[in-house]
ROSE-4610 file (N, C-alpha, C; in Angstrom, 1 decimal, always signed):
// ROSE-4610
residu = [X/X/X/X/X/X/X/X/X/X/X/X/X/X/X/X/X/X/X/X/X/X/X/X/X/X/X/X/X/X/X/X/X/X/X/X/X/X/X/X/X/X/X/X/X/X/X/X/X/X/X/X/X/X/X/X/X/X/X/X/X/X/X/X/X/X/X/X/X/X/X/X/X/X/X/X/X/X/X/X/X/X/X/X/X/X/X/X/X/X/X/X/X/X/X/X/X/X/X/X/X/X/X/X/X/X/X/X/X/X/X/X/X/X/X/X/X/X/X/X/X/X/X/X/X/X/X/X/X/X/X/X/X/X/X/X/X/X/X/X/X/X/X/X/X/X/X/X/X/X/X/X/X/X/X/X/X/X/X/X/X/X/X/X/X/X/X/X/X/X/X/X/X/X/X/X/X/X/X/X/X/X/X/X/X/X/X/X/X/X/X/X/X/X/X/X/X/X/X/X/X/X/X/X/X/X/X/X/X/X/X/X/X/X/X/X/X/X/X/X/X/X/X/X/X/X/X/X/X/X/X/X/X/X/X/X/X/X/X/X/X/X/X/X/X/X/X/X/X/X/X/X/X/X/X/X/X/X/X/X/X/X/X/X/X/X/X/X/X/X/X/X/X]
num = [1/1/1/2/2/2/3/3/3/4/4/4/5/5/5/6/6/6/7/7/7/8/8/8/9/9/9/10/10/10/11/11/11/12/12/12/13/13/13/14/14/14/15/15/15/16/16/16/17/17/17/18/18/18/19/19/19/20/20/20/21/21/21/22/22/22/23/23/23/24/24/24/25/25/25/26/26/26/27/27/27/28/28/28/29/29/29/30/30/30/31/31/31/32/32/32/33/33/33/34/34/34/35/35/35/36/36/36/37/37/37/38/38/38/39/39/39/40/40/40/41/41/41/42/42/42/43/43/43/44/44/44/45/45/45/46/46/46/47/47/47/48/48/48/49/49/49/50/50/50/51/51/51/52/52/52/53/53/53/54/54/54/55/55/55/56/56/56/57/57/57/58/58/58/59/59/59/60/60/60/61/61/61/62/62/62/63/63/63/64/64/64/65/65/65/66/66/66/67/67/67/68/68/68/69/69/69/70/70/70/71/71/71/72/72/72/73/73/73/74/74/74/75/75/75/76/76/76/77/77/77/78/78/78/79/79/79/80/80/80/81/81/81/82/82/82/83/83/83/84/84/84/85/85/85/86/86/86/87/87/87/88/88/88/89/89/89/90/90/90/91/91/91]
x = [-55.9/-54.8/-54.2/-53.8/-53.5/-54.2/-55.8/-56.8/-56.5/-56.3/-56.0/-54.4/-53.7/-52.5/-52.7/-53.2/-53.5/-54.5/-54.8/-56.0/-55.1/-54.3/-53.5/-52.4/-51.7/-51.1/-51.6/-53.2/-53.5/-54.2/-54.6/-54.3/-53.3/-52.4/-51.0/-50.9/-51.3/-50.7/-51.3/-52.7/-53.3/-53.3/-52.7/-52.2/-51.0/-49.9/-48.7/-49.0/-50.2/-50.4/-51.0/-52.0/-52.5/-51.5/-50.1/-49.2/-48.4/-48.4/-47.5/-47.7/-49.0/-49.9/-50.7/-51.8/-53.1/-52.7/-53.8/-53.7/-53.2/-52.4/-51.9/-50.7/-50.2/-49.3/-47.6/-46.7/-45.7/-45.0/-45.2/-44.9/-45.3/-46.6/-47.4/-46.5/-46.4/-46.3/-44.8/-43.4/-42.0/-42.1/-42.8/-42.8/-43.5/-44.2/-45.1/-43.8/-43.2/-41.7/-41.1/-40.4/-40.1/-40.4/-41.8/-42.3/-42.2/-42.3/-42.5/-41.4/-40.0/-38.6/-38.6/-38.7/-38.5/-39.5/-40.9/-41.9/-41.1/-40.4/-40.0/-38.5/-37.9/-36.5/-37.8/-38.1/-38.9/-39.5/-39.9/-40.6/-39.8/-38.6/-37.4/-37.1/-36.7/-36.3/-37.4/-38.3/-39.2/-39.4/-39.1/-39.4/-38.0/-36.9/-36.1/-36.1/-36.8/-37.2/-37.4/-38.8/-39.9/-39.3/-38.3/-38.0/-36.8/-36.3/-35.1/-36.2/-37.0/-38.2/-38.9/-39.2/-39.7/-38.3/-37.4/-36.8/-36.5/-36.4/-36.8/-37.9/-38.8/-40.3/-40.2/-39.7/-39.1/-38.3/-37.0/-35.9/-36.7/-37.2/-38.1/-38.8/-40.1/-40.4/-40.2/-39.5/-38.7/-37.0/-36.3/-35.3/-34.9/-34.3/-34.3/-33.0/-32.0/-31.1/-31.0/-32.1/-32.2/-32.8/-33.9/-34.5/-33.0/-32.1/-31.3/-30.2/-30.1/-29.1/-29.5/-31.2/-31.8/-31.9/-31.7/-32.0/-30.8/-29.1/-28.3/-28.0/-28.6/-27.9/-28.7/-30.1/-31.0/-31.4/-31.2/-31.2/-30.5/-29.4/-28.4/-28.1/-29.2/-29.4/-27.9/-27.8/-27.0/-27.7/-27.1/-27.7/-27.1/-27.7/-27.7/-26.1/-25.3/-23.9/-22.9/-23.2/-22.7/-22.0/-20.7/-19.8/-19.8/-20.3/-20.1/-18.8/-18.0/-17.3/-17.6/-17.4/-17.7/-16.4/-15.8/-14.4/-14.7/-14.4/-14.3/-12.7/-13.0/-12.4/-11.8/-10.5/-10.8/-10.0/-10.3/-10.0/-8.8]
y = [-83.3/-82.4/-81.9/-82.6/-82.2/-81.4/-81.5/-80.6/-78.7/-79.2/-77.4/-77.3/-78.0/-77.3/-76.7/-77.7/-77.2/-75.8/-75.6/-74.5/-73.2/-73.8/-72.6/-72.5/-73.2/-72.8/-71.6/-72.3/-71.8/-70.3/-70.2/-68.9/-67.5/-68.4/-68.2/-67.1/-68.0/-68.1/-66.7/-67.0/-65.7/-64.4/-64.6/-63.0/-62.9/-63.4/-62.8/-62.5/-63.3/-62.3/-61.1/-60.6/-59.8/-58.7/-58.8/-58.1/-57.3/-58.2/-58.1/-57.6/-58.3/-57.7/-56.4/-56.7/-56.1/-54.4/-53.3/-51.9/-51.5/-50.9/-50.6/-51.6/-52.8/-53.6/-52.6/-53.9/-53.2/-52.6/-53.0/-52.7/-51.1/-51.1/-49.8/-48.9/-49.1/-48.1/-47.4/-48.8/-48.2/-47.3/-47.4/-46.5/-45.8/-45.4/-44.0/-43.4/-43.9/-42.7/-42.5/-43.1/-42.6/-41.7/-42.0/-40.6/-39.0/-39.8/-38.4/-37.9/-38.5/-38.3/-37.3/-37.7/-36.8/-35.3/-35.5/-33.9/-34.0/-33.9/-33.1/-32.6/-33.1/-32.6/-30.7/-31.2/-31.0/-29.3/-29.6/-28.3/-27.7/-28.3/-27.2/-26.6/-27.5/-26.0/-25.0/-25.8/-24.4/-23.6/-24.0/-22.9/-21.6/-22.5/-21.1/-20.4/-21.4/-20.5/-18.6/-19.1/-18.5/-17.5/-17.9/-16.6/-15.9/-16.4/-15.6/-14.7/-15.0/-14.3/-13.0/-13.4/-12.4/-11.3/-11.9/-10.9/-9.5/-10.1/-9.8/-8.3/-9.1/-8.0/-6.6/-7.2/-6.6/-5.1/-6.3/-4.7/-4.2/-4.7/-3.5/-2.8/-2.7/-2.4/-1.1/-1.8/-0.3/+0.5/-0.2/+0.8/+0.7/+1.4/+2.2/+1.1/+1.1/+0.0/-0.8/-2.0/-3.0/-3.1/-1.5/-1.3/-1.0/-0.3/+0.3/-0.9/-1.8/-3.4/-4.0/-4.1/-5.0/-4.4/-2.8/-2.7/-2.3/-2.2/-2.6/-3.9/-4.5/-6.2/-6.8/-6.9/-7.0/-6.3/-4.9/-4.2/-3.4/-3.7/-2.8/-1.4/-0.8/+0.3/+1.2/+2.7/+3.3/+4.7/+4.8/+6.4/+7.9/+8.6/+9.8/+10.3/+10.4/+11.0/+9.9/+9.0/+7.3/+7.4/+7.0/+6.5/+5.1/+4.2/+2.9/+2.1/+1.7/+0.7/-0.3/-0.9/-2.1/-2.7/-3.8/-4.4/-5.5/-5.9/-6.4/-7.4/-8.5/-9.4/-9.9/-9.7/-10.5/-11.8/-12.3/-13.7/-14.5]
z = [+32.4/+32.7/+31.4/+30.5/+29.2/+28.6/+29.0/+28.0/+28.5/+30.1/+30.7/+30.2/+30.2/+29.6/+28.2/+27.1/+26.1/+25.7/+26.8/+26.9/+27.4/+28.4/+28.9/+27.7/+27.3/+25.9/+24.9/+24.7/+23.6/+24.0/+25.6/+25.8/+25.7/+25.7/+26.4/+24.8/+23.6/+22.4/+21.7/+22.1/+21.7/+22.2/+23.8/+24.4/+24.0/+23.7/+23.0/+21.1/+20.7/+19.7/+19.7/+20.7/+20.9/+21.0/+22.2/+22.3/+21.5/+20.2/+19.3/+17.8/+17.9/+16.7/+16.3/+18.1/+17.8/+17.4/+17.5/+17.7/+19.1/+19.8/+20.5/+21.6/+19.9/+20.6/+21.2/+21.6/+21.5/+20.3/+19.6/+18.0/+18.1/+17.9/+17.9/+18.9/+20.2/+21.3/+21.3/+20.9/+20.3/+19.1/+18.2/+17.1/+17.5/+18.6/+18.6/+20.0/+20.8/+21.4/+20.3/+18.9/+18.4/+17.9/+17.3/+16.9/+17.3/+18.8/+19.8/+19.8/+19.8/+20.1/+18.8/+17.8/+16.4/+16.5/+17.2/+16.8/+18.2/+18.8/+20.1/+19.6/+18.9/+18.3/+17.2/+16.4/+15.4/+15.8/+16.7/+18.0/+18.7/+18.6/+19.5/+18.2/+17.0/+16.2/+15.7/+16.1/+15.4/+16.7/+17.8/+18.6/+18.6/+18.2/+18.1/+16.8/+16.1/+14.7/+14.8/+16.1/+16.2/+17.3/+17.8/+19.2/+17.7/+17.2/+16.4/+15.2/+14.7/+14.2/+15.0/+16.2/+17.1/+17.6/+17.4/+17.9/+16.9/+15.7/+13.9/+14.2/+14.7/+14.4/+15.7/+16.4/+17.3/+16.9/+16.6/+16.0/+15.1/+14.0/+12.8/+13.9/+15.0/+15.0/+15.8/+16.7/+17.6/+17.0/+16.0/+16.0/+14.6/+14.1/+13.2/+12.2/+13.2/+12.8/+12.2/+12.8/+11.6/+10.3/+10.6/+9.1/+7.9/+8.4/+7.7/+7.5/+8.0/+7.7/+6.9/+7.4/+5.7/+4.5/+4.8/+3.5/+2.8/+3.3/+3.0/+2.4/+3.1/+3.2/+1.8/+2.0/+0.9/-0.5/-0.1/-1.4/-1.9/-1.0/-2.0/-1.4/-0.6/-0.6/+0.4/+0.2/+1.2/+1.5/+2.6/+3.0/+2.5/+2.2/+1.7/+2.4/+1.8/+2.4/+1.9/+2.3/+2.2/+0.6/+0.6/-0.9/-0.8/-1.5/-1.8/-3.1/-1.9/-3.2/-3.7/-4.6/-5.4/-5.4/-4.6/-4.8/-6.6/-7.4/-8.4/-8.5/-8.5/-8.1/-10.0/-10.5/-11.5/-11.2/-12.8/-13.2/-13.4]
């Protein structure tokens, strides 16, 4: 009787190490939702990255407007008629 308890013990002992240890224990499986939880945060922003980009290629390509914001906004530039002030802030 003692020898099957000891047996079932020592079963017992090796499937909670298995559990806990092996490759695809619990250990493994909590850190892989986490994982997921992060490239799923990770992939929403890049997916509005990617719609706020498209909408980018978009205005350049159909209207005229946004060409003319960026190239205010980025280079400085003004259109032919246009007086530009320079405010100058002193010290």
């Amino acid at each position: 009787m003692k020898f099957y308890v000891g047996i079932g013990v020592a079963l017992l002992m090796i499937l909670q190490l298995s559990l806990w240890k092996s490759d695809g224990s619990l250990v493994d499986f909590f850190r892989l939702q986490r994982d997921i939880k992060v490239q799923i945060q990770d992939n929403q922003t890049l997916l509005e990255r990617n719609a706020a980009l498209a909408g980018d290629v978009i205005d350049l390509k159909e209207g005229v407007e946004a060409i003319e914001e960026r190239a205010r906004n980025e280079m400085g530039m003004i259109k032919e008629g246009e007086v530009f002030y320079q405010v100058v802030k002193s010290d």
